[in-house]
N, C-alpha and C positions, 0 to 999 in steps of 0.2 A: 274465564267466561267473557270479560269485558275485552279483554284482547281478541276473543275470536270474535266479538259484536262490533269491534271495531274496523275489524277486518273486510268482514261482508260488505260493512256499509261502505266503505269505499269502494270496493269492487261493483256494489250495485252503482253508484255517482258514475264510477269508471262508465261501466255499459251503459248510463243515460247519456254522456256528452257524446258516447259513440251513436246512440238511436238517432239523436238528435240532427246530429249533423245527415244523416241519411234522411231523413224526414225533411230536411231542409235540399238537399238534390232533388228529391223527388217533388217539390214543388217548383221549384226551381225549373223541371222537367215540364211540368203541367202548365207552367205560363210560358215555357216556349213552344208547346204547341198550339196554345191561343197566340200568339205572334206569329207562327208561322201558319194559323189560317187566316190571321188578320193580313197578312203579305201577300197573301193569295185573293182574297177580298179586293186587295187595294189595286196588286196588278190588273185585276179582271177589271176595276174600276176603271183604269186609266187607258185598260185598248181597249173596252167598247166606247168612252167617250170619243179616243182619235176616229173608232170605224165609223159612228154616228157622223164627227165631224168632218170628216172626208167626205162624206153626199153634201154635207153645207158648203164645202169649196166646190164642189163639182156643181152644185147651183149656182152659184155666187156667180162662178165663172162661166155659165152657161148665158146669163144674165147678163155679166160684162161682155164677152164677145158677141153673143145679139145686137149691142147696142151699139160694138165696134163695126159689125157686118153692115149697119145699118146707114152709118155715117161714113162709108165707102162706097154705097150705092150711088150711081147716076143719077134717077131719080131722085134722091134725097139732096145729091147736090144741085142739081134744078132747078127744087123746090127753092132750097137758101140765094138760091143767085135768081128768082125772079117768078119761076113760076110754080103759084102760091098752092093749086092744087094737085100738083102734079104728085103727089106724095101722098095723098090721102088709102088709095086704094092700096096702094103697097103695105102702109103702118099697118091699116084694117086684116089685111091680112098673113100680117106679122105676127097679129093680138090672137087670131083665134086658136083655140083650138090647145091654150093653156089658159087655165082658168083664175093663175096665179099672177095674169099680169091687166091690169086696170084697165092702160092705157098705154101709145106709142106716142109719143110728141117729137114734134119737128121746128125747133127753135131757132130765129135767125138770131142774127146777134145781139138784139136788144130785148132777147127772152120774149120778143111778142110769137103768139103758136103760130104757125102757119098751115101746118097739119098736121092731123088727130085722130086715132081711128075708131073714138068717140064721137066726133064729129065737131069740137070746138076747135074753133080758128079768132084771130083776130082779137086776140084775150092775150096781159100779160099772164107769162108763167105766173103763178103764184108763188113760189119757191127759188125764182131766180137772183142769180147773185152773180158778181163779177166774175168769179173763178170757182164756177161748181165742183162741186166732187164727184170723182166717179161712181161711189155709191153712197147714199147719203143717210143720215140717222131716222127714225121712226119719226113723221109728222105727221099733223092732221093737213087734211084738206077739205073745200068748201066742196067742191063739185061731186065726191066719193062717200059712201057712207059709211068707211074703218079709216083709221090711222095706214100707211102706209108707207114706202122709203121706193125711193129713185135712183136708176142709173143711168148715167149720162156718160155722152161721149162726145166729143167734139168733133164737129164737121168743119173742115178747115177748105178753101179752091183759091187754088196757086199757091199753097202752102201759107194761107194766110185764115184767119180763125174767122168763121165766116155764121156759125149758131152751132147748136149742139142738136144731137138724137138723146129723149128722156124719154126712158121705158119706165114707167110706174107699176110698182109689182104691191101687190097685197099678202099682208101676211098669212091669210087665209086661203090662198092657195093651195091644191093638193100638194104639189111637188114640194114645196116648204113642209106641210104636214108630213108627209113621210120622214122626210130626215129631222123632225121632231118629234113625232107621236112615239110613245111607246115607256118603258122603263127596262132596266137593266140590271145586272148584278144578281148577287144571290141576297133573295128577296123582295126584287124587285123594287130597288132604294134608290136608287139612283135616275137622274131624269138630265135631259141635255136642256139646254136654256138660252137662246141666243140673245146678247145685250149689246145697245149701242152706247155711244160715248156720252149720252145725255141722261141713259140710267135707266132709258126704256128697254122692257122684256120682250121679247116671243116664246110662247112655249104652250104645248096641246096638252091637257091631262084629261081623261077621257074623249068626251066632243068636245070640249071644250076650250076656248082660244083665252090666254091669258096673255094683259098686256099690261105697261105700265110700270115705272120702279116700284111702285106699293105690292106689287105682287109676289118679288122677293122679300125672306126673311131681310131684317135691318143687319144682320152681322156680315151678309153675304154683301149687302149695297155699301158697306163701310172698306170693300176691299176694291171698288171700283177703280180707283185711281192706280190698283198693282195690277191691275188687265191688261190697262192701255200706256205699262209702260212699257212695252218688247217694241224691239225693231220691227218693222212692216217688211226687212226684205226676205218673209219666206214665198217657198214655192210650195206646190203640195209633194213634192220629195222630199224637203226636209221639215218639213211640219213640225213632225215629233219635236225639234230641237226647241222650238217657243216654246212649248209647256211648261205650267206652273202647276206645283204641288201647294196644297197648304191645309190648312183647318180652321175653323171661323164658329167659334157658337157651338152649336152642335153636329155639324156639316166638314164632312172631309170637301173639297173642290179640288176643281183639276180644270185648268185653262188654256187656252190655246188663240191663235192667229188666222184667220182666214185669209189667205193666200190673195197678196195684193189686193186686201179689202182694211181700209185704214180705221171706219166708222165705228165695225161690230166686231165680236168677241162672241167667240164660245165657251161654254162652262157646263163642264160635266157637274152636276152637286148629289153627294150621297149624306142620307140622313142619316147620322149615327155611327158605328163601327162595328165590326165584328163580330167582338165581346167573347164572354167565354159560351160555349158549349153548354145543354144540359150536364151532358156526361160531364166537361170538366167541372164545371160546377159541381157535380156529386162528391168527385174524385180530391177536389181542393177541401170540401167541407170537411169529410173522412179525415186526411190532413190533419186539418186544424183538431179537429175533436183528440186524434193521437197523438198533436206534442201538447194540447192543454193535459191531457191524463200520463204522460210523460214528466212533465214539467211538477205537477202535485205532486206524485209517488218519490222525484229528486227533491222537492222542498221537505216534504215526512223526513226524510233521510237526512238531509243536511241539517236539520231541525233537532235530530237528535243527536247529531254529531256534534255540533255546537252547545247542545243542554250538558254534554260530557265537559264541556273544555269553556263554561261560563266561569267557574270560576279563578281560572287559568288567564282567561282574559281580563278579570276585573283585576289581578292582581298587576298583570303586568300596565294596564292603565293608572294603576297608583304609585308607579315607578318617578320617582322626581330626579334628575343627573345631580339639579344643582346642589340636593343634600346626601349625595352619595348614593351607591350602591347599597353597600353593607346593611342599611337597614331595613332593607324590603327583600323577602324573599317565598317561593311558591311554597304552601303549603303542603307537600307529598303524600298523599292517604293510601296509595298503592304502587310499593317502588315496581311491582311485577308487572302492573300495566302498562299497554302503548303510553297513556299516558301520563302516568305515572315518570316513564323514563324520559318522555319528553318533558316535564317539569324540574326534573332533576337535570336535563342536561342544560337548560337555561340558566340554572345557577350557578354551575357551572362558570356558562358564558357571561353571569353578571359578575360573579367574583375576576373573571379576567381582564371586564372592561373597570371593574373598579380599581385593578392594578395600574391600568394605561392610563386611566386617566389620574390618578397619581403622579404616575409617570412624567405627563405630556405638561403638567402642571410645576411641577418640578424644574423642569429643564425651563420652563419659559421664564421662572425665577432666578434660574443661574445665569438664564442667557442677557447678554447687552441689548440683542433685536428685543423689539415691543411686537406682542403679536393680538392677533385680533383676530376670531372665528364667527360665523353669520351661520345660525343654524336655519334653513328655512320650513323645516318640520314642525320645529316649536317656536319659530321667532323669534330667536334669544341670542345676542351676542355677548360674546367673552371679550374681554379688553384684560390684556397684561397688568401687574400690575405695575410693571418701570411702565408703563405707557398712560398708565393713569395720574403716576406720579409727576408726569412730564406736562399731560396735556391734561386740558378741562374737558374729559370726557363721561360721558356720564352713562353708561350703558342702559339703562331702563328706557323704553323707548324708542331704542336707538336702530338703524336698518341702514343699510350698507349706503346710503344716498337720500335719506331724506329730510337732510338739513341737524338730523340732532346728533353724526358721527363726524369724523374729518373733515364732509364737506364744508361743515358750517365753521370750521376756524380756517379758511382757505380765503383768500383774494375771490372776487366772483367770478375771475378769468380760471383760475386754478378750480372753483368749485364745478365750474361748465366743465373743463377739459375732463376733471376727475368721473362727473357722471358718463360723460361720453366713455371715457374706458371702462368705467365699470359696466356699463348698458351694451359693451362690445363682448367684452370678458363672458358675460351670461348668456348671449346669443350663441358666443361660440364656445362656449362652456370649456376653456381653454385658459390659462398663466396668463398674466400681462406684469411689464415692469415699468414703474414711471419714476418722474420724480416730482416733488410740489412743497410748495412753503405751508407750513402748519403753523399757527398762533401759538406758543407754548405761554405755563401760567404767568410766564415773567413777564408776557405783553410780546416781547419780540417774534417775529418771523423766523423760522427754523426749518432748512434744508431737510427734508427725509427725501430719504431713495422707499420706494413701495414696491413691493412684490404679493402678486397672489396668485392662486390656485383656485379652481371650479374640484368639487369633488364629487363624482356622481356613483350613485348603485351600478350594479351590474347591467340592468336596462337603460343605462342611461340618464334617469333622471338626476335632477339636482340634486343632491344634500347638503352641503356645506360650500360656504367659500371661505379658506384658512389665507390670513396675509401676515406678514412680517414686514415690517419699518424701522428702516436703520437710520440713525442719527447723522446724514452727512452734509451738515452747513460749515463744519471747520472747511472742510475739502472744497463741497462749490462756492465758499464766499472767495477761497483763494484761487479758485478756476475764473469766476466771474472778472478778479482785479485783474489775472493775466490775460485776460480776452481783453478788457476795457482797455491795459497798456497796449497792445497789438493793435488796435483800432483807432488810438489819440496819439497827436502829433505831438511830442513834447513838449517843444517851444510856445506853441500858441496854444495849445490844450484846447485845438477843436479835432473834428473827424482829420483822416489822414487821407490822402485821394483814394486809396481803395477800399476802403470803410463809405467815404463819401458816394463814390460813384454806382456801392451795393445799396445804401440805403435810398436814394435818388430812385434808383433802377425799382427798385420795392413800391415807392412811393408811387412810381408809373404806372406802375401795374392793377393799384387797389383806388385811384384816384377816381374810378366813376367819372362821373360829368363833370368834376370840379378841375377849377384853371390852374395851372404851379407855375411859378414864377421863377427864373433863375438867373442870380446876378455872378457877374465874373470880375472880381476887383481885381485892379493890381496899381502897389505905390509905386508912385509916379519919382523919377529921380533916386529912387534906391541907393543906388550906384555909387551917387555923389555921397550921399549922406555916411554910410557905410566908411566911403574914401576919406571923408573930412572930419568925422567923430568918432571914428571907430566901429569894429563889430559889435561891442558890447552895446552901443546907443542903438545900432542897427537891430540886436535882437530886441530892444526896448522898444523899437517901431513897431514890430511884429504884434508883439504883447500888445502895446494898442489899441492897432487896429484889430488882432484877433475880441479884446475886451468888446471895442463897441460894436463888431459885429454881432458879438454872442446877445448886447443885450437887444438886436432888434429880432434874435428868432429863439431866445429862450421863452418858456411857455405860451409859446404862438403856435405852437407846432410847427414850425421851422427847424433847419439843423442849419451848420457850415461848416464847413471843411477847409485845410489849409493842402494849394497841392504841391507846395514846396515855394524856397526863393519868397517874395514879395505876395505870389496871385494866391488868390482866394476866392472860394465861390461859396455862395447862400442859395439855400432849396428855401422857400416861400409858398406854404400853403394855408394859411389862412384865408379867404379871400378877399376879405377886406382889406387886408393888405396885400392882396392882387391888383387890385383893382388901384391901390392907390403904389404901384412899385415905382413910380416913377416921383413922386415925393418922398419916397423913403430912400431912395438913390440922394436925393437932394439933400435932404436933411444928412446922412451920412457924411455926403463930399464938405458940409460946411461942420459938423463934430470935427472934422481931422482936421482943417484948418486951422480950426479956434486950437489943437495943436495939444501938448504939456509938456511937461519939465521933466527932462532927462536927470541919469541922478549923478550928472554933472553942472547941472544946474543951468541947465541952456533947453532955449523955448525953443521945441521944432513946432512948424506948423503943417504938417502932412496933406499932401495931395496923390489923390486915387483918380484914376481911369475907371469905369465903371460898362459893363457891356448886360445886356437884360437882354433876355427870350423868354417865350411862353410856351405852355405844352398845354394844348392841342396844334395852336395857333400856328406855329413854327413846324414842330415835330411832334415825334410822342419816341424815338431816340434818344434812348437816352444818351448815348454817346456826342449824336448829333446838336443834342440840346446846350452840352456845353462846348461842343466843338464850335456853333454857332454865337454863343453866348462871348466865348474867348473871341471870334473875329470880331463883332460888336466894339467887344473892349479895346480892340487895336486900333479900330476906327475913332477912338477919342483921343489914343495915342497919337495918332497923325493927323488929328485934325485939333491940336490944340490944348490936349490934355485937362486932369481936373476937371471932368466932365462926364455926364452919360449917354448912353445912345443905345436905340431897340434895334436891335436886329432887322435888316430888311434881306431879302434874298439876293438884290443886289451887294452887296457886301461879297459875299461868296464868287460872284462869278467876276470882281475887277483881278486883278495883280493878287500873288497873295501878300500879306501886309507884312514888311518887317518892322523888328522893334524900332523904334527911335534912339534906344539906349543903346542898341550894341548888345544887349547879355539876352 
């Protein structure tokens, strides 16, 4: 019976994650058809705002070429060239017969009127300014009883700017109300708005004339400054191309350019959005009510699929690795049930994992490698026991990097490098092999070579990282002595030229802003000395001077290098003893004087040539730096030796220098 109760209820789980997901299309269905009437909303939005705002350019423009026809009449130019009334009757009857324009004014050039078909003359403009606009933003005036805005056009005779034509237009005009009155859209949400650069509105809602920034919402006058910032060069062909979409508040908007009009802006603004539908509103709610009653009927069910299989889980949570398998295992009350057999076949799998890891235990005890496992399930790591025997490790606590495993018996250059690989290793959940000095309990530093493994489930996730660490400091302590032999010069036991000129080159590259200093010695008279006491005394010079070089760039962070024969050069990075390389020349040239006792019992007194260059200052070549450095030094060979001298660029371009000695 519990095998066929088991059965069902999975098969009912089965058909709810299949309902469900259907329940989940179909709403899915329902909000793209509120998107796709909101799409339709929003197009309808944005072409009756361009149709509205198309009669505003074809005003605008009616307005601007009036004022252009006006300031190419003869009469008007006439008027500006002298005679004052001749203009009057023409403006008058310019003005009538549109109700939307105030006045016609006829400006000389010093903005005083001349003629008005109002009848004011001999008055400045009130509004005039050096370089008018062609149509100008909402302002009040004294003589008018609304706010109003102007268009001017300049009257120029003989091609020279001679006053302007100002048509003053009201906003209260019929022709302006028509291409504002009214609303739009489905619902009639939407309203056109015309705004100047100053923040003043136009806009009719019923009879009524609204003006002023206060008469827009605040969230709309916060987008002022993205109105006015399109280019001015449309025409009413490409109109459309200036529009601005956007949303502000509660308010979709939609903006535009009126066609060579620099001042005003248009703006569609719709309150609100689309939204959903009654109907889909019905249709969503239904929805919801059918995966909430979906959803209970699958919790019942899984409810008691789990009351079957509590105690199945309580056991397997009382599973400890660290004290074995063998001791813990499911209690079987029905070997005939589903689950019955699935408790038997975990024991199954525990008695096998308690084989392996027997196993795995085993071998890590026969093995030389120390191994070390990071479970990140239960946060517990294994340490070998040869690896505990070796190192101070202490596993309680302990996490693949945070100070209380290997990284904390490392150098702090080794504990950085080690996190960096490990933090790479788990990104990329991938092997890495390195190598790093461990502290072992005798105090000393100890070579391992490390290797590890990411180990993950079938989906990928982490479980374990397994590593193995091999003992190899015999090998790189005797890797490191034959790299060190390859790199030092016998004789003098400094760097060798091509040791010296890689770590030079090194030293260029990571110096930042700081100065390096580099001297190029060479013993002066070699030759002789060699010739008159022997090679053996000759290699005793060497030793020497390689000695008192070492002791002005041991722990200075200095090196030097020997690059055969007699010459030698010093890298100089400290900068205080940059700064002072030309007393540390001195003091050397007078050490090797004052000389010592060969172990023939004869006092040499040594004399050096000595040549200094700087890097920036000179070069940042490394080659060049001591190519520079070497001609330097030949310059004190030839001028007198036992001496130093800095590098100047002149040096390079005389003769090139030979020795004095001959070799």
């Amino acid at each position: 019976m519990k095998r066929t109760t088991m059965k069902y209820s999975l098969i009912a789980v089965l058909v709810i994650f299949a309902i469900v997901p259907a329940l989940i299309i179909a709403a899915v269905g329902v909000f793209s058809s509120v998107g796709y009437n909101n799409s339709i909303v929003e197009s309808e939005f944005q072409d009756g705002s361009l149709a509205k705002a198309s009669s505003l350019g074809t005003l605008f423009t009616k307005y601007t070429s009036d004022a252009n026809t006006l300031a190419k009449l003869d009469v008007v130019i006439n008027a500006v060239s002298g005679d004052e009334k001749a203009a009057d009757k023409t403006v008058q009857n310019f003005a009538e017969g549109d109700n939307g324009i105030l006045d016609v004014l006829v400006l000389d050039s010093n903005g005083t009127v001349i003629s008005s078909a109002t009848g004011v003359g001999n008055v400045t403009f009130e509004h005039y300014m050096d370089t008018m606009p062609s149509v100008s933003t909402l302002l009040s005036w004294d003589k008018y009883d609304t706010d109003a805005f102007f268009v001017s056009h300049e009257i120029t005779v003989n091609a020279k700017p001679a006053g302007y034509v100002v048509v003053v237009v009201s906003p209260k005009g019929e022709l302006l109300r028509e291409a504002l009155m009214g609303t739009y859209t489905d619902g009639d949400r939407a309203r056109l708005v015309l705004i100047d650069s100053e923040g003043n509105t136009i806009n009719f809602e019923g009879n009524g004339l609204t003006m002023k920034a206060a008469q827009l919402d605040r969230s709309i006058m916060d987008k002022l400054s993205r109105f006015f910032d399109s280019s001015t060069s449309v025409t009413s062909s490409n109109i459309s191309e200036s529009v601005k979409n956007g949303t502000t508040g509660s308010y979709s908007y939609v903006c535009g350019i009126i066609p060579n009009v620099t001042s005003w802006r248009w703006i569609g603004i719709m309150e609100g959005s689309a939204g959903l539908s009654p109907s889909s509103m019905i249709s969503l709610g239904a929805l919801l009510v059918l995966v909430v009653v979906c959803c209970l009927i699958g919790v019942m069910i899984i409810s008691r699929i789990l009351g079957n299989m509590r105690d199945m889980i309580k056991t397997m949570n009382s599973i400890d690795a660290e004290e074995g398998f063998s001791a813990m295992r499911f209690d079987v009350k029905n070997h005939k049930s589903e689950l019955g057999s699935i408790q038997s076949s975990f024991n199954d799998f525990l008695d096998e994992i308690a084989i392996n890891s027997d196993r795995y235990r085993t071998i890590a005890k026969l093995s030389d490698n120390m191994l070390f496992e990071w479970d990140f399930h239960k946060e517990r790591m294994y340490i070998s026991d040869n690896a505990l025997a070796k190192f101070d490790l202490k596993p309680e606590g302990a996490t693949l990097s945070n100070g209380r495993f290997l990284d904390g018996l490392m150098t702090p250059e080794d504990a950085d490098k080690y996190k960096r690989d490990i933090s790479a290793m788990l990104k990329g959940q991938k092997g890495y092999s390195a190598q790093y000095q461990i502290r072992a309990k005798t105090g000393s530093m100890v070579w391992v070579s490390l290797r590890a493994n990411c180990i993950t489930d079938r989906t990928g996730e982490l479980l374990r990282v397994i590593g193995v660490m091999t003992d190899i400091d015999n090998e790189k302590n005797l890797e490191l002595q034959l790299s060190e032999r390859a790199s030092i010069d016998f004789l003098s036991q400094l760097y060798n030229r091509s040791t010296f000129t890689t770590m030079l080159a090194t030293e260029l590259d990571r110096r930042g802003p700081k100065k390096i200093a580099v001297m190029f010695l060479d013993v002066d008279d070699f030759k002789f000395i060699n010739d008159r006491f022997g090679h053996s005394v000759g290699d005793e010079v060497i030793k020497f001077v390689a000695d008192t070089i070492r002791k002005k760039v041991d722990d200075r962070g200095g090196f030097a290098g020997r690059f055969g024969g007699d010459e030698f050069v010093m890298c100089i990075t400290n900068q205080e003893d940059v700064e002072n390389s030309e007393q540390i020349a001195m003091d050397m040239i007078d050490e090797f004087f004052m000389g010592y006792t060969s172990s023939d019992g004869v006092m040499l007194n040594v004399k050096v040539s000595i040549g200094i260059t700087y890097c920036p200052d000179h070069t940042t070549d490394v080659n060049e730096l001591i190519s520079f450095s070497d001609t330097a030094m030949y310059f004190v060979k030839k001028n007198g030796k036992n001496n130093y001298h800095i590098y100047v660029p002149e040096d390079s371009e005389n003769d090139e220098y030979r020795d004095p000695e001959g070799y």
